[in-house]
Every structure is written in C-alpha cells, then in structure tokens.
N, C-alpha and C positions, 0 to 999 in steps of 0.2 A: 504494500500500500504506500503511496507515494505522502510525504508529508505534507499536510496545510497548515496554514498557520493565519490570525487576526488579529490584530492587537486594535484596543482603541482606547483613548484619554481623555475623561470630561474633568473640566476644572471647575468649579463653583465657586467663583468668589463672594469674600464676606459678606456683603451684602445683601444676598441673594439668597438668604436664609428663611424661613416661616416668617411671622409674624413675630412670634414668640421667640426664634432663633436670634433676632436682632434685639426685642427687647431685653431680654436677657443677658446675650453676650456671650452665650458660653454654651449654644448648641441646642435650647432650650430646656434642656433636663436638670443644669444643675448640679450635675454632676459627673465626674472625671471617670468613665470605666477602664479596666486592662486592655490591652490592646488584646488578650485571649478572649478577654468575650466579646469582645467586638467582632472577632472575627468567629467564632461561634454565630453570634448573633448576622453576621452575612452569610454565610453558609446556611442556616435557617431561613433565610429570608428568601435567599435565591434559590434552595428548596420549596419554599410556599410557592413561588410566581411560578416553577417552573410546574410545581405539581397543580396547580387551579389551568393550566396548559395542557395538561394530557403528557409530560412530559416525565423520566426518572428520575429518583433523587440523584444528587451529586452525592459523591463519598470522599469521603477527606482522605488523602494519602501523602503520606511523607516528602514523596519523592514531585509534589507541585507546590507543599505546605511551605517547607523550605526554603523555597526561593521567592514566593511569593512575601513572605515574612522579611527577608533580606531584602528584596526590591523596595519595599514599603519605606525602611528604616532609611536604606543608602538615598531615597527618594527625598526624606521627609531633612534631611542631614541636609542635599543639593539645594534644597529651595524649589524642585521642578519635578512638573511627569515627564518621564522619557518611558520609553519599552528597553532603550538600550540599554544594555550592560554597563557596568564601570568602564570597560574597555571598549565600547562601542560596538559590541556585536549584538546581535538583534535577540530578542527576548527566548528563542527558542534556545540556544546555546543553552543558556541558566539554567534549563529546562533541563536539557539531556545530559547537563553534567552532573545535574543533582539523582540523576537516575532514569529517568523518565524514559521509556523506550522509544529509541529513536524510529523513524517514520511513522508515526502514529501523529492523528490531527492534533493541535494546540491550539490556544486562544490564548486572549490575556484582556483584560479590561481594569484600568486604573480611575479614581479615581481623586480629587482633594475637595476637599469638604471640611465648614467651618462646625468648629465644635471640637468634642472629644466626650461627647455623652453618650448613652445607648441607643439612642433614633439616629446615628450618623449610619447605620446598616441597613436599616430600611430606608434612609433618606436617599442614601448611595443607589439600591436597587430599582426607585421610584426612577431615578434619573436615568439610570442605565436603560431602562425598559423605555423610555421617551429619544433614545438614542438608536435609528437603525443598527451600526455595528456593534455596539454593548450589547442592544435585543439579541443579534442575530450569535453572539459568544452565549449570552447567559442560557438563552433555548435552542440552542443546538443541539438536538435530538442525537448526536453522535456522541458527543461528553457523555462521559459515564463518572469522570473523576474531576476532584478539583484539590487548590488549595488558597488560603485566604489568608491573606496579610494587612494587619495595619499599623500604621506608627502614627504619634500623636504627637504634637509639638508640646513643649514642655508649661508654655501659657495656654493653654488648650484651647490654641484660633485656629487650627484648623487637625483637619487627620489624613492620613493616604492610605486607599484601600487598594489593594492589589488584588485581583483573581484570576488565577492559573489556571484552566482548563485542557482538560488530555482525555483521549477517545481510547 
C-alpha cells in the first residue's frame, strides 16, 4: 500500500474565543488542566464526532502518542504551527521513526487555541470539523489509530493540540 499523508493547521487567535472565553481570560473554565487530560479529553471528543458519523473509534497507540506529545511541546516552545520536524522534514518522518509502520496512511491536524482549561478539546474539535482538511483527517474512515498531544503555555493564553493519525 503506497503511503498518504494530510496534514492541516488552524490557529485561533485570542480573540476569537466564546463569549465567556474573552471574558474571563483564561479559556473560560477557570481552570488550568494536564496536558494528559486534555488530550484524553481530545481523543474522547474526536471519538464522539466520529462515532454520531457512523465512523470507529480511534485507539490511542504509542507509536503516534509520542510524537504527537513532542510536536505539541517543541510547537508551543517555537511560538508556531509547523507539520515540520525540528529538522524540517515533513510530519510523516516523526511518525515512522517513532514506530509507526511505514507505508501505511497518516494524517496530522494541529491546532492553537486560547486557554488551557478542559473545553480547549472540544473547542479544538468544533473547529476542526468546520475545517475541510481537519474534517477530512478526523473522519477518515481509514484511521483506525491515533495519538494526541498538547502543550500549554505557562500563563495559560493559549495551548497546541497535535493529532496523529495512522490506518
């Protein structure tokens, strides 16, 4: 099987938050989660949208968790979304060096998003889904696996979600 690959980046600036997001200041919740359940709580979310689809769950594996977790952090360190690597090769590398079996499909969807509370996972997915190529990552009836990453800036204005997808 020949490999495919998708990558896509939505950025949300400050702004651009609920109502409640701006009043507040801080994502609307209030409160600062781990970036573990954050990315728990993506993983559930893009399980929900894909299952109300007709579509299978995603199942979390190591070998896309990893780099997805790494991407987020080196992401949130640069100031920027990229797909590329540190070294500037393209998102799928990261991928098959962390394990991942090479020629098998890939995806990847980034996002940044103001906050650091527990709606920045369903917030991320709302937008994804309003996005042709995030939609066409997150319900790709070919994924079978994923992995989900985020990192949060240390005054919690914003967070970067990473999700790695492999067939």
């Amino acid at each position: 099987m020949a490999m495919t690959a998708a990558a896509v980046a939505l950025l949300v600036p400050a702004g651009l938050g609920t109502a409640a997001d701006t009043a507040t200041g801080d994502g609307g919740a209030g409160a600062r989660v781990s970036a573990p359940r954050i990315e728990s709580a993506l993983l559930a979310e893009m399980n929900r949208v894909r299952a109300e689809r007709g579509r299978r769950p995603l199942r979390t594996i190591a070998t896309l968790q990893r780099p997805a977790r790494a991407q987020s952090r080196y992401l949130l360190g640069q100031g920027i979304l990229d797909h590329a690597g540190r070294d500037g090769s393209p998102f799928w590398t990261r991928l098959i060096a962390a394990g991942f079996p090479k020629g098998r499909a890939l995806g990847e969807n980034l996002a940044m998003v103001p906050g650091c509370g527990p709606e920045v996972a369903a917030q991320t997915v709302r937008m994804w889904l309003q996005s042709p190529g995030h939609r066409a990552n997150l319900l790709n009836p070919s994924f079978r696996w994923a992995g989900a990453g985020a990192a949060s800036g240390a005054d919690c204005s914003s967070t970067i979600l990473t999700a790695d997808y492999g067939s």
